[in-house]
N, C-alpha and C positions, 0 to 999 in steps of 0.2 A: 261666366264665360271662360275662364283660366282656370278653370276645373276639368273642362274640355279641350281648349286650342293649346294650352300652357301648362301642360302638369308634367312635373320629373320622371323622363323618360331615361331609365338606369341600363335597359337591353333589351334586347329581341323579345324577350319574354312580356316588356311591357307595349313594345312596338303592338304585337297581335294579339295582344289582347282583348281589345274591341269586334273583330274577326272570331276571334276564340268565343266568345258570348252567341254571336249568331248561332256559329254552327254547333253549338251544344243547344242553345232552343232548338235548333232543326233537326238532330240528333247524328250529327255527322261526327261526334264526338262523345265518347263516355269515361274519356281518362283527364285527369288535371293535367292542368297546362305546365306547370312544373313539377319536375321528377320529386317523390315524395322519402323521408327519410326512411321510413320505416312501411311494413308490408300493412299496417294499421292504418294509417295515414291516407294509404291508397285506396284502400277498403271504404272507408271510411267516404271519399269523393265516387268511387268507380259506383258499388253497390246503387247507391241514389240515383245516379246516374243510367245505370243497366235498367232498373224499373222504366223511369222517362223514356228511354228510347224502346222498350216494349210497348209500350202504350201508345206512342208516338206513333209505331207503327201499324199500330191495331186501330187507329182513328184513321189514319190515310186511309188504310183497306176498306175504311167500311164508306169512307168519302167517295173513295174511288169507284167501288161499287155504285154508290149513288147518282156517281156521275154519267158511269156508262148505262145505265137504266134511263135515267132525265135524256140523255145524249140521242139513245134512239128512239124514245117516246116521241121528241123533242126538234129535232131534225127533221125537216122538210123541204128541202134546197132541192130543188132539180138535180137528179144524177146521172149520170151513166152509167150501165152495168160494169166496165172496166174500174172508174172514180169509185163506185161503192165496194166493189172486190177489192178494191186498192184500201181504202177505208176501217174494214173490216180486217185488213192485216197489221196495218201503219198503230192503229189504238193498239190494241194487246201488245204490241211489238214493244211502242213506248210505254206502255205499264211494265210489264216486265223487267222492261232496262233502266227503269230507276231502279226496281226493287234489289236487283242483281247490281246494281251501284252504289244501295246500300247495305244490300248484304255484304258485298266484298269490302268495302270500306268498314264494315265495324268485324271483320274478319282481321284485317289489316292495324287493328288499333296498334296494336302496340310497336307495329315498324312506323308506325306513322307518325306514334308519337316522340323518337327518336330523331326528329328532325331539326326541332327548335333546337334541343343541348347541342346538336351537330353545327347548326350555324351558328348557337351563342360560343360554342368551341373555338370554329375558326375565324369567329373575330376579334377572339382575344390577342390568337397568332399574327393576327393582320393590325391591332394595337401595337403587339410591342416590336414593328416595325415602319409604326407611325402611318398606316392607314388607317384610317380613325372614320367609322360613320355617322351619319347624320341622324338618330338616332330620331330626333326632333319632327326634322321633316317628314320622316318614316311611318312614323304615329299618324301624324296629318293628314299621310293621304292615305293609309288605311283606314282614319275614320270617315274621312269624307266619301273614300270606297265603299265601304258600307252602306252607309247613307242611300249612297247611288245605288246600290243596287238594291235595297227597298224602295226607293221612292221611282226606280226604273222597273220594276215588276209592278209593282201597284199601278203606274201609270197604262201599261200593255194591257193589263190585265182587265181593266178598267175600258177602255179603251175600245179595246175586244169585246166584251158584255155589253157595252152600249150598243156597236154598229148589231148585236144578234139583235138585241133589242128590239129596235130598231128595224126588224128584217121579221119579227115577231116570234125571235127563238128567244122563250124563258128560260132560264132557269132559277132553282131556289139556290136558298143562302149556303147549301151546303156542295151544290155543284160549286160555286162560287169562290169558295175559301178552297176547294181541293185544286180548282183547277188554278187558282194566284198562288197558294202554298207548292205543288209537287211543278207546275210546268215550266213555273218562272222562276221563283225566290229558292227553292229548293235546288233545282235542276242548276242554275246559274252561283249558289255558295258554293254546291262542291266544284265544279268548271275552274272558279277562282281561286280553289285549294290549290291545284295544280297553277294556276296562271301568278298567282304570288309569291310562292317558290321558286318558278322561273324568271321571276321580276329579283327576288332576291338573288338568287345565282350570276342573274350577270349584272347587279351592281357590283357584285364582288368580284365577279371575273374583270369588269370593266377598269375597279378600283388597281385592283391586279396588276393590269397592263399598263396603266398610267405612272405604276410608281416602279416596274421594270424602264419602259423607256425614258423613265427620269432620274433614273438609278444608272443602270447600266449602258446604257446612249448616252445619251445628254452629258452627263457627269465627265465623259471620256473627251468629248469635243472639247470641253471648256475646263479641263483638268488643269489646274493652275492659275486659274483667274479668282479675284479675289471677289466676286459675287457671288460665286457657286458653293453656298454654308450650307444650304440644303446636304450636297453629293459629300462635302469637308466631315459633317456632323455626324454621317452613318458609315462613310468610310473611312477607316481610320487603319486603311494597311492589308495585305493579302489575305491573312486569315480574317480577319472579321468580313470582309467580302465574300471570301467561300462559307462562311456562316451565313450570310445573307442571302445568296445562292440556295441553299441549303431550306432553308427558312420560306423561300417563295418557291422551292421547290414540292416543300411538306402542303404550304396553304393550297397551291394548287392540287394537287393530291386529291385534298381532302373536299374540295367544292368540286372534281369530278365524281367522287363516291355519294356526295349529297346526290349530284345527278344523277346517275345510277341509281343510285337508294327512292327519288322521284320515282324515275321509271319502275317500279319495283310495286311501288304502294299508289299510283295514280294514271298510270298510261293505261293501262285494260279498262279500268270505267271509261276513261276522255273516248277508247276507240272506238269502245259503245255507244258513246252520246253522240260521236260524227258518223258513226252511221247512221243512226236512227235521223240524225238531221239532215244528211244527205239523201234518205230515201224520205223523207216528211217534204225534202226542198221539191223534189221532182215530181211530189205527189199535187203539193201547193202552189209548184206553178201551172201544172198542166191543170190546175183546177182555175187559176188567175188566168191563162189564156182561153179555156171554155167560157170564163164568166164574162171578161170582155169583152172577146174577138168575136167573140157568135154569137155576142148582144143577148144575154136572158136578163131582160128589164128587172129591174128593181134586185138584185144580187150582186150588182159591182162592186159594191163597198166589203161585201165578204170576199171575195177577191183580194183586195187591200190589206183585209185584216188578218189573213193567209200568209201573204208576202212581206206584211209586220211581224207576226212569230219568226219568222222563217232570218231578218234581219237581225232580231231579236240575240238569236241565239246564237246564231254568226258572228256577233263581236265578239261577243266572249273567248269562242273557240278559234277563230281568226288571230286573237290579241295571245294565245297560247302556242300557237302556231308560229308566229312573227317573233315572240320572246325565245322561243326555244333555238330557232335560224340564229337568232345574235348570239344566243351564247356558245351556237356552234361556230360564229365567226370568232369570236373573242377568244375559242381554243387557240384557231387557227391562226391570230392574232400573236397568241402570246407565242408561236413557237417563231413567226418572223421575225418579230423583237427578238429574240433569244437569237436567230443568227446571223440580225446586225447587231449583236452586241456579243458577239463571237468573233467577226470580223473585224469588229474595232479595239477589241481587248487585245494588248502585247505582252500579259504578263501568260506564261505557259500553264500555271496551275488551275488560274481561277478559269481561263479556257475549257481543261479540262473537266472543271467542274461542270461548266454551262453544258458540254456536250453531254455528261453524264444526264444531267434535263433535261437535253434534247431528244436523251433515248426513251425518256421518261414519259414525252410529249406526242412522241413517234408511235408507243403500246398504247394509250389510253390520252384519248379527248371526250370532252364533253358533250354528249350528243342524247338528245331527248328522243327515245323511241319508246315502242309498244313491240317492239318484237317484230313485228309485220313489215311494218314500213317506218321512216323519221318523221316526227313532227317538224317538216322543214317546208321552205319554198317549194321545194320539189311536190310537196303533196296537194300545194294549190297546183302545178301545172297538169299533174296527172289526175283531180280530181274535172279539171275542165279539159282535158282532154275528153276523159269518157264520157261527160256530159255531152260536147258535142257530137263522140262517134254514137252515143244513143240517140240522139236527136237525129242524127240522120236516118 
């Protein structure tokens, strides 16, 4: 068991590690997790790697195939000619937009894989000003993350096949495996690609802001009391505070440009997969209020299991949604710090300094888009807006 819950966790590289294993089984991945010395080295990982994910792909295809043949063989549910035109566009739609999710993702290797050295980078800078992470906990709940998100596909997945069952829609073993491999466990590692780099981003924006308002606040109210060793031990005089300045000025910097570099190699799949989920959501429910509300005996529970995928996939993209808002707050965060701690500074230079980050703060914050529109609160308000001006 301290093999697993307890083993020496040295950096980010071993944090996601555990992460790094799924998504090279699933082929979301065909470069080593650390940057290799030599162009042999690389070869050497990458080559092996490029076979797997050709084959990988060549087994989905012919699964997928199997499934949409089983699917309409196989199907018998009362329809409506609207629900089945609906039907007939919503399947090909989401075939295709996995595959363009992973065509652009292993399109994207190698910006993608410039991510890890960028955050084991600026946590060194965030070290040697005694922001230190929890490298430990980190692990923890990446593996128990994983975990859940096998044994949360499996269960759906499972779950689903019973109630068709059930309903006396078969399928064979290999509808089975295509539909728990591409709908769930597939479709939901990469979602998390993006959702755990915005998990990371604002622990470190978070870390960020807590040791400016303990630094630059804090320290100034109680400037002379002999408890404050924390503010004594890192300020030691004007210029080492404009170094300091300087130093939270770079680390911020640099986890805007991670965000950026995010958006760059993960926002066009994510905007893919909310649409497709957003026209699957309208498809699923208007199929859950036919199944119910106008009573067709013995089909309620596909109903359910409709408004089960449709929940399914919702957290995931929900929880990338809500992470991306914080650490557009935690921008917005650090710049109010910064001008009570403008306010309360009397010395003219290191002033000067702060404003200089002010200006820094003012051209570039951290904001998770797709081009289109932000992954922010705003996009839950206008997604239920149109929801209900179509319902009407």
């Amino acid at each position: 068991m301290n093999f697993y819950f307890e083993p020496r966790i040295r950096d980010i590289y071993d944090v996601i590690y555990p992460f790094y294993i799924l998504s090279k089984i699933l082929g979301f991945t065909t470069r080593p997790l650390r940057p290799q010395k030599n162009q042999r080295e690389f070869l050497k990982h990458f080559i092996p790697n490029l076979f797997y994910y050709f084959l990988l792909i060549s087994i989905e295809s012919y699964l997928i195939s199997k499934f949409i043949i089983a699917y309409n063989v196989h199907t018998n549910v009362p329809d409506t000619p609207i629900g089945s035109f609906s039907n007939r566009i919503i399947m090909p739609m989401s075939i295709i937009s996995y595959f363009v999710m992973q065509g652009v993702t292993f399109c994207l290797q190698k910006h993608i894989q410039k991510f890890v050295p960028k955050i084991a980078k600026t946590d060194e800078l965030m070290e040697a000003i005694n922001i230190h992470q929890n490298y430990q906990f980190h692990f923890k709940f990446i593996f128990f993350y994983v975990i859940a998100i096998i044994l949360q596909a499996l269960a759906v997945s499972m779950a689903s096949f019973l109630l068709q069952n059930y309903h006396g829609i078969y399928f064979n073993i290999e509808t089975i495996i295509c539909s728990t491999l591409v709908a769930s466990i597939s479709n939901t590692t990469f979602v998390s690609h993006m959702l755990l780099t915005t998990i990371a981003i604002y622990i470190r924006f978070k870390a960020l802001n807590r040791f400016v308002k303990h630094t630059f606040i804090s320290h100034v109210k109680i400037r002379g009391e002999i408890g404050n060793d924390f503010a004594s031990n890192i300020i030691n005089g004007v210029h080492e505070e404009i170094r300091l300045i300087r130093k939270v000025s770079t680390i911020y910097d640099r986890l805007s440009g991670i965000t950026s570099h995010m958006n760059v190699c993960f926002s066009f799949q994510i905007m893919m997969n909310m649409i497709s989920w957003f026209i699957y959501t309208i498809y699923g429910t208007f199929n859950f209020y036919r199944l119910i509300l106008i009573n067709f005996k013995g089909y309620e529970l596909l109903g359910y299991a409709n408004m089960m995928w449709i929940v399914y996939h919702a957290m995931y993209l929900s929880a990338v949604v809500i992470f991306s808002s914080l650490i557009k707050a935690e921008g917005k965060k650090t710049s109010i710090l910064l001008h009570q701690a403008i306010n309360l500074e009397w010395n003219s230079k290191i002033v000067r300094e702060m404003r200089i980050f002010s200006q820094q703060l003012g051209h570039r914050q951290p904001i998770v888009t797709c081009g289109l529109f932000p992954f922010d609160w705003s996009l839950f308000y206008s997604v239920s807006q149109f929801s209900g001006r179509e319902s009407n």
